[in-house]
C-alpha positions in Angstrom: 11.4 -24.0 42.0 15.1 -23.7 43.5 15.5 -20.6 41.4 12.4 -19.0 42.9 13.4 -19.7 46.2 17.1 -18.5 45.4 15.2 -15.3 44.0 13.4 -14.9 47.0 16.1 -15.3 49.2 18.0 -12.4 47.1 15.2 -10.2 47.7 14.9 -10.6 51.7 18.5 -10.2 51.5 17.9 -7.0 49.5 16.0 -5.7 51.7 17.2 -6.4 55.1 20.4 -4.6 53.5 19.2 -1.6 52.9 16.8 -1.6 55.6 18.4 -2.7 59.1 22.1 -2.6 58.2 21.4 0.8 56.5 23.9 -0.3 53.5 23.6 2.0 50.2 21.3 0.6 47.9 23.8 1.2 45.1 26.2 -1.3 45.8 23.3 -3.7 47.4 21.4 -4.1 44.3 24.5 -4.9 42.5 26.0 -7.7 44.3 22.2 -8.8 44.9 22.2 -9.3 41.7 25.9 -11.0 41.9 24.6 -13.7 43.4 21.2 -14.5 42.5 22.8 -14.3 38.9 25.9 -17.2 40.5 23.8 -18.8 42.4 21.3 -20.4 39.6 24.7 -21.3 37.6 25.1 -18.0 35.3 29.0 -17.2 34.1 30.9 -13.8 36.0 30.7 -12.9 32.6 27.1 -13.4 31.3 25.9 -11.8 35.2 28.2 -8.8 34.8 27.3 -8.4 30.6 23.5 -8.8 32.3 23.9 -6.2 34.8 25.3 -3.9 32.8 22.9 -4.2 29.7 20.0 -3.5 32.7 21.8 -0.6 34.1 22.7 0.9 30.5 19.2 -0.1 28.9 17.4 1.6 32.2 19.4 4.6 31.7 19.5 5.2 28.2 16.4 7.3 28.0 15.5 7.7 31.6 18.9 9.3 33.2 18.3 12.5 30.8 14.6 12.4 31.6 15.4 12.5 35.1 18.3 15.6 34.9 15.8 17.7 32.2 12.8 16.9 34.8 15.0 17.9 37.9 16.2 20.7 36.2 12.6 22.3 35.3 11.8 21.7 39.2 14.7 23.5 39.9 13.4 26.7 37.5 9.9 26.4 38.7 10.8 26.3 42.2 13.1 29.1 42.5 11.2 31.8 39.8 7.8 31.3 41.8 6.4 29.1 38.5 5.4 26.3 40.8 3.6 28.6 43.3 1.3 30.2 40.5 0.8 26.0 39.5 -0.2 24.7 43.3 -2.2 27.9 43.8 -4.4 27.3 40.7 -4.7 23.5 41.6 -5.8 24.5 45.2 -8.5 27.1 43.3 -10.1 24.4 41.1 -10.3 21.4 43.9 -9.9 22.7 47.0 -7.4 22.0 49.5 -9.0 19.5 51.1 -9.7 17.4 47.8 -5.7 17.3 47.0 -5.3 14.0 46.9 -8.1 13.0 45.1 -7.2 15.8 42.7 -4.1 14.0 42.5 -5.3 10.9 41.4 -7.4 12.1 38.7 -4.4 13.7 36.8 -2.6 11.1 37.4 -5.1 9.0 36.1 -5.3 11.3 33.0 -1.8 11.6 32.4 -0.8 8.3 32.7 -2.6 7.2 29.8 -0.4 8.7 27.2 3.1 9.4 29.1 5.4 7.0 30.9 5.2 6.7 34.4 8.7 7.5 35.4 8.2 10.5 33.1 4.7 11.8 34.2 5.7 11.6 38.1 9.1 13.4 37.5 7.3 16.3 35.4 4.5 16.5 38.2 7.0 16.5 41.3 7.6 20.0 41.6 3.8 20.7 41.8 3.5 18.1 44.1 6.6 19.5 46.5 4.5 22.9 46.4 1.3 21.9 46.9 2.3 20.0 50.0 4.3 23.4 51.3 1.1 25.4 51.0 -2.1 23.2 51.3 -0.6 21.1 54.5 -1.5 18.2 52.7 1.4 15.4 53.4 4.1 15.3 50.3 3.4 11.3 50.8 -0.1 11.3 50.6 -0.5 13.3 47.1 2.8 11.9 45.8 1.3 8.1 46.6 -1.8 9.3 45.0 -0.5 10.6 42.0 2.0 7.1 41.9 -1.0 5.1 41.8 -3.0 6.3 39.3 -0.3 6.8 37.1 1.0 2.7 37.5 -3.2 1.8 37.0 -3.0 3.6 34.0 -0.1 2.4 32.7 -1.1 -1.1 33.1 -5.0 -1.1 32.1 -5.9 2.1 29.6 -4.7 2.0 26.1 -2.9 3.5 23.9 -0.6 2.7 26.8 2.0 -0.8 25.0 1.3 -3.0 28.3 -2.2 -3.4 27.5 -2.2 -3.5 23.6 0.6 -6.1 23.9 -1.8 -8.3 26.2 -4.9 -7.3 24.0 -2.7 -8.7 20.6 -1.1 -11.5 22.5 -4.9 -12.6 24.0 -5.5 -12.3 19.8 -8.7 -9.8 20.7 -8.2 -7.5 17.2 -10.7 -4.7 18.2 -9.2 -2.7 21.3 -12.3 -1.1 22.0 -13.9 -4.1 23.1 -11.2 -4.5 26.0 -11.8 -0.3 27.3 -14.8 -0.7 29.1 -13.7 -3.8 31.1 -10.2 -2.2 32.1 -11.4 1.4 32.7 -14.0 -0.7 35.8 -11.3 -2.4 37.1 -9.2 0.7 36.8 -11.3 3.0 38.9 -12.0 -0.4 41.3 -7.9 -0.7 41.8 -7.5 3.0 42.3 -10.9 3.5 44.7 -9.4 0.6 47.0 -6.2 2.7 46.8 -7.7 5.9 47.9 -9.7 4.6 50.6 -6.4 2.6 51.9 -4.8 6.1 51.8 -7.8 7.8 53.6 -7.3 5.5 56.4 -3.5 5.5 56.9 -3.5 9.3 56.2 -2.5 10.0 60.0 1.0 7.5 59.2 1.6 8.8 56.1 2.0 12.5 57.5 5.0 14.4 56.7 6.1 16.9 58.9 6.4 20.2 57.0 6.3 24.0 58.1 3.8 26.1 56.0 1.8 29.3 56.7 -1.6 28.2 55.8 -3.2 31.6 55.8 -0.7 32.7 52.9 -1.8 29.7 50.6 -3.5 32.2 47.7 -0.8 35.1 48.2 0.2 36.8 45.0 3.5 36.0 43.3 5.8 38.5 41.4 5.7 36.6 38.2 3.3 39.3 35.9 2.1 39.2 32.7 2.3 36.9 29.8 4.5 35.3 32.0 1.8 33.8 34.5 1.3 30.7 31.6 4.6 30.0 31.0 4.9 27.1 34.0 1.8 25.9 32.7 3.5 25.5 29.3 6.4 24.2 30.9 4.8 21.8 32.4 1.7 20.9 30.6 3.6 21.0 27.0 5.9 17.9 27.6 3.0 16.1 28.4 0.8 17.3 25.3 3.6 16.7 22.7 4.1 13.1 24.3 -0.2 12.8 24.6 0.1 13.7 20.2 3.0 11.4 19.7 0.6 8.7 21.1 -2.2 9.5 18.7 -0.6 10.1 15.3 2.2 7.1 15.9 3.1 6.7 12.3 3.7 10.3 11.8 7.0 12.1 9.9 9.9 13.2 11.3 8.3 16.1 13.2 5.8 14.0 15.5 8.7 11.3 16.1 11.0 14.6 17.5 8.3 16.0 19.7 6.8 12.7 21.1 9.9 11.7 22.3 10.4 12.3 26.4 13.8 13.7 26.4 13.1 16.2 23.6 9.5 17.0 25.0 10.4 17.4 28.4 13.3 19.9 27.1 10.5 21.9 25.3 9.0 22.2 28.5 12.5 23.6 30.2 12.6 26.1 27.4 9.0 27.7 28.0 10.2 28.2 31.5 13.4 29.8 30.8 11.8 33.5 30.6 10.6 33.2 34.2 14.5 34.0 34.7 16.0 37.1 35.3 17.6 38.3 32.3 20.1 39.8 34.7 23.1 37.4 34.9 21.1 34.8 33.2 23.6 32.5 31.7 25.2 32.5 34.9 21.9 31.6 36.8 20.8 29.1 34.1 24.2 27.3 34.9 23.5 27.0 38.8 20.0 25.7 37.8 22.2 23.0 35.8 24.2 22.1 38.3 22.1 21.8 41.4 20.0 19.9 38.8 22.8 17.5 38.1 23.9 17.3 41.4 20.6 16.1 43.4 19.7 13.8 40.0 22.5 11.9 39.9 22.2 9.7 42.7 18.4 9.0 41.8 20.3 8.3 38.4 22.5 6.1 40.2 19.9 3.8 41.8 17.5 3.7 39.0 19.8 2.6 37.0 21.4 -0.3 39.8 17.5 -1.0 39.9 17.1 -1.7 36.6 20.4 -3.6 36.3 19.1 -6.2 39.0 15.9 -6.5 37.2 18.0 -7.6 34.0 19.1 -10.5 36.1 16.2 -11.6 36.5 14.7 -11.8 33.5 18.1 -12.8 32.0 17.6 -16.3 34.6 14.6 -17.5 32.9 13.0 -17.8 36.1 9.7 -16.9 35.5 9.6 -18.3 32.2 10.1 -21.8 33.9 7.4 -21.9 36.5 4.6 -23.0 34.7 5.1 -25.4 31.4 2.2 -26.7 31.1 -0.6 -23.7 30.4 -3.5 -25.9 29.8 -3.1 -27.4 33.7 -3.9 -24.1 35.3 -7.5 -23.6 33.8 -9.7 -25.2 36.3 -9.3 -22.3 38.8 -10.5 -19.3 36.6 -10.0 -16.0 35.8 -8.3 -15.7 39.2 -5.0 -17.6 37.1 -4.0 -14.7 35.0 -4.7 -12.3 38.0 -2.4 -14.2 40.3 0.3 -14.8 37.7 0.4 -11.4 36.5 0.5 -10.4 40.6 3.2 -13.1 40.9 5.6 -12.1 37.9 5.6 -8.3 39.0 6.3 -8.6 42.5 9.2 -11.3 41.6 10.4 -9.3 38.9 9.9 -5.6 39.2 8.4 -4.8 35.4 5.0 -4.3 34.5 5.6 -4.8 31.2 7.4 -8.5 31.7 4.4 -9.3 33.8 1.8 -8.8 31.5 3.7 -10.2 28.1 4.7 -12.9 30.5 1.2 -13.5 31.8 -0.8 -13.3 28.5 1.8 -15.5 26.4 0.9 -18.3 29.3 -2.6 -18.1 29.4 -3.0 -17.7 25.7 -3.6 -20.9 24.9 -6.9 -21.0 27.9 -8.5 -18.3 25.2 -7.9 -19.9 21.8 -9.5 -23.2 23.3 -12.6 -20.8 25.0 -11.8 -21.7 28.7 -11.8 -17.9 29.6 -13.4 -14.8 28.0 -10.7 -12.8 26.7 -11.7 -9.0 27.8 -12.0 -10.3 31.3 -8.6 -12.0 31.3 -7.1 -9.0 29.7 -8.3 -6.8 32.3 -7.6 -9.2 35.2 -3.4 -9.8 34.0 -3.6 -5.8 33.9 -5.1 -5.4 37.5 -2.4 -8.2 38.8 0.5 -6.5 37.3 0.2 -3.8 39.4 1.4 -6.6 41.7 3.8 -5.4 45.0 5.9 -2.9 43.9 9.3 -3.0 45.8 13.3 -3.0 45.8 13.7 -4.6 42.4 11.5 -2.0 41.1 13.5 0.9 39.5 10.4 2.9 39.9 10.5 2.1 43.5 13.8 3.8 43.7 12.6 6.8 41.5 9.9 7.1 44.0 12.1 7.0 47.1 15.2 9.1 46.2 12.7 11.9 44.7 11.1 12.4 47.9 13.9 11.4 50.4 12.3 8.8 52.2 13.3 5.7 54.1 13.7 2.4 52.3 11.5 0.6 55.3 9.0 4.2 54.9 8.4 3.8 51.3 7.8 -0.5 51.5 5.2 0.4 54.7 3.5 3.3 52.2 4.1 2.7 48.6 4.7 -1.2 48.2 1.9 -2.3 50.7 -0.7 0.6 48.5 0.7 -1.2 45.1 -0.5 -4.5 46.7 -4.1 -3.3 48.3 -4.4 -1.5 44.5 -3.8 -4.4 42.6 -6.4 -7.1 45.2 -8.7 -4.0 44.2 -8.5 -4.3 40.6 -8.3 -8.2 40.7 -11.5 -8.3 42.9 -13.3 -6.5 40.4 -12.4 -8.8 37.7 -13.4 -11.7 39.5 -17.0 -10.3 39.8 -17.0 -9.4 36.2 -16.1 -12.8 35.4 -18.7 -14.2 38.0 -21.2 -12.1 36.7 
C-alpha cells in the first residue's frame, strides 16, 4: 500500500508540473519517474536501465509510425488530398452528424489497427474536416479517440481481449463477441452523449468559410482516389494482416504499421507536382520531422514512466489473495481493470493484469466468464492520463493544454469506461 500511495503521489506531482508550473513534460516524466522508481527502493541503475527500456521499447515501432503518419498529413494537406477526403465525409453524413461519423470509423477501424496508428493515419482528415464543417477539432478528434480505445479493448481480433478470453480459459471467442460488442456500443453511447453536452467547452476557435465547404479542388483525374488510397490502404493491409496471421513473408511485410503506413505515403506521392519534386518531397520530410519529433519526444518519456511502473511490481502486489475478492461480483474485475489503467497507463497491462487475478473466481464458477471478460475490457478503458503515452500522442497532435486535454479527454475516458462497466453489471444482474 506504501507503493501505491508513493505512485500516487508521483502522479499529482506529475501533474501539478506540467499543469500550474507549466514545466516541459519531457523532463517531468523523467524525473517522475526518478523518484517513484527511488522511492520504493529500486537501484539508479535498474530505474535508469527501466526508463530507458520504456522509452526505447515505446519508440521502437511507434517514433517511425508517427514521422511516416506526419509526413502523409503533411502531403495531404498541402496537394488538396485531404480536402477531396473531408468533403466526401461531409457528403455521406452530413455536417452536422461529424462526430458521430467519427465514432463509427473509429469504431470500425479500431478493431484491426492500433490505436496510436489508426488516430495518427485519421488526423489529417480530422484537422480538415474541422476547417470546413465548423465542427470543433476537439470534439471529432475526442470522438474518433474513444471509439478507437473501446475497440481496442473489447472487439477481437484486437490481442487485449483474446489475451483476457485465453487467460479467462473461454476457447471459443465467439461466445465472448456479443457480450463485448453491448458493452462496447454502451461505453461509447455514454461517451457521445457526455460529448453532446460539453460540446459548447470543447469548442475550438477556428476560422472557416462555411459556404465554400463543397468547393471543387484542382486535383483531376485518376488522381481524385489516390488520398483515399493513401489513407485507406495502410489500414486495409494492417485490417488483412489481422485475418490471415500465419501468412508467408508477404502478409508479415504488409501487415506491419511502419511498412503499411509507408505504402500509404507512396500512393500519395503523385498528388505532387512533378516540377521540382525531389526538392518538394524533401520539405515534406522535413516539416514532417520537425513537428514529429517532439510528439516523438514525449511519447516516448510517456512510455518510459510507464516502464517504471510496471518494473515496481506495484500492481502485481495489491491483491494476493484472488479468492477474497469474490463476494462483491462482477463489479471486481471491472474495478480492478479501471484501477490498474488509471494507475498504470496501459490497456494491455490492465486487462492481463486483471484476468490473471480473477482467473481463479472462473475456474471455481463464482463468475460467468463472458461477462467478466467483457467487464475487465470496459474497466480498462479506465482514466486515461499523464502516464499514458497515448495521452501525450493525443495532446501534442492537436496542440492542446495539458489541464485542456485532462478536463476533455481523461474525464471522457472515465464517463466511457462507468458506461461500459454499467452495462456489464446489468448483464450480469440479468
Amino acid at each position: 500500500m506504501t507503493s501505491l500511495i508513493i505512485l500516487l503521489l508521483c502522479i499529482i506531482l506529475l501533474i501539478v508540473a506540467i499543469t500550474v508550473f507549466k514545466i516541459h513534460p519531457i523532463p517531468v516524466l523523467l524525473i517522475s519517474g526518478l523518484i517513484l522508481g527511488l522511492s520504493i527502493g529500486l537501484s539508479v541503475e535498474k530505474v535508469t536501465e527501466s526508463l530507458l527500456n520504456g522509452f526505447g521499447n515505446t519508440l521502437k515501432w511507434i517514433g517511425l509510425i508517427i514521422l511516416f503518419g506526419t509526413l502523409l498529413g503533411e502531403i495531404l494537406s498541402d496537394t488538396g488530398g485531404a480536402d477531396i477526403i473531408a468533403d466526401s465525409i461531409i457528403k455521406l453524413f452530413g455536417i452536422k452528424r461529424l462526430p458521430l461519423s467519427m465514432a463509427v470509423i473509429g469504431f470500425l477501424v479500431g478493431i484491426p489497427v492500433f490505436v496510436d496508428v489508426a488516430y495518427l493515419t485519421l488526423l489529417p482528415t480530422i484537422m480538415v474536416l474541422s476547417k470546413k464543417s465548423g465542427h470543433s477539432v476537439l470534439v471529432l478528434g475526442l470522438s474518433l479517440a474513444m471509439s478507437l480505445t473501446v475497440a481496442h479493448a473489447l472487439i477481437p481480433p484486437t490481442p487485449g481481449p483474446l489475451i483476457v478470453a485465453s487467460m479467462l480459459e473461454i476457447k471459443d471467442i465467439g461466445r465472448i463477441i456479443p457480450t463485448n460488442i453491448l458493452v462496447a456500443i454502451a461505453a461509447i453511447t455514454g461517451g457521445f452523449i457526455w460529448i453532446k453536452w460539453n460540446t459548447k467547452k470543447l469548442t475550438v476557435k477556428i476560422t472557416t468559410n462555411k459556404t465554400n465547404i463543397l468547393e471543387k479542388k484542382s486535383i483531376t483525374g485518376y488522381k481524385k482516389i489516390l488520398p483515399f488510397l493513401a489513407l485507406l490502404m495502410p489500414i486495409f493491409l494492417m485490417s488483412i494482416g489481422s485475418v490471415f496471421s500465419q501468412g508467408g513473408a508477404v502478409i508479415q511485410f504488409i501487415k506491419n504499421p511502419i511498412w503499411a503506413l509507408l505504402i500509404g505515403v507512396a500512393f500519395s506521392l503523385p498528388l505532387i507536382d512533378k516540377k521540382d519534386f525531389s526538392k518538394k518531397l524533401n520539405n515534406f520530410f522535413h516539416s514532417a520531422g520537425s513537428k514529429s519529433a517532439t510528439v516523438i519526444l514525449i511519447t516516448g518519456t510517456g512510455g518510459a514512466f510507464g516502464q517504471v511502473i510496471k518494473d515496481s511490481n506495484i500492481v502485481s502486489s495489491l491483491f494476493s489473495d484472488p479468492t477474497g475478492i469474490s463476494t462483491t461480483g462482477i463489479l471486481i474485475p471491472f474495478a480492478l481493470s479501471f484501477l490498474f489503467t488509471t494507475v498504470t497507463g496501459s490497456i494491455t497491462v490492465s486487462l492481463i493484469t486483471t484476468a490473471s487475478i480473477v482467473a481463479p473466481l472462473i475456474t471455481n464458477g463464482t463468475l460467468p466468464p463472458e461477462i467478466t471478460a467483457a467487464a475487465i475490457g470496459a474497466g480498462s478503458l479506465g482514466i486515461i492520463h499523464v502516464n499514458s503515452s497515448f495521452f501525450w500522442l493525443f495532446k501534442e497532435a492537436h496542440g492542446f493544454s495539458t489541464s485542456r486535454i485532462l478536463k476533455s479527454f481523461s474525464m471522457l475516458s472515465g464517463i466511457v469506461a462507468l458506461s461500459g462497466g454499467l452495462m456489464a453489471i446489468l448483464l450480469y444482474m440479468l
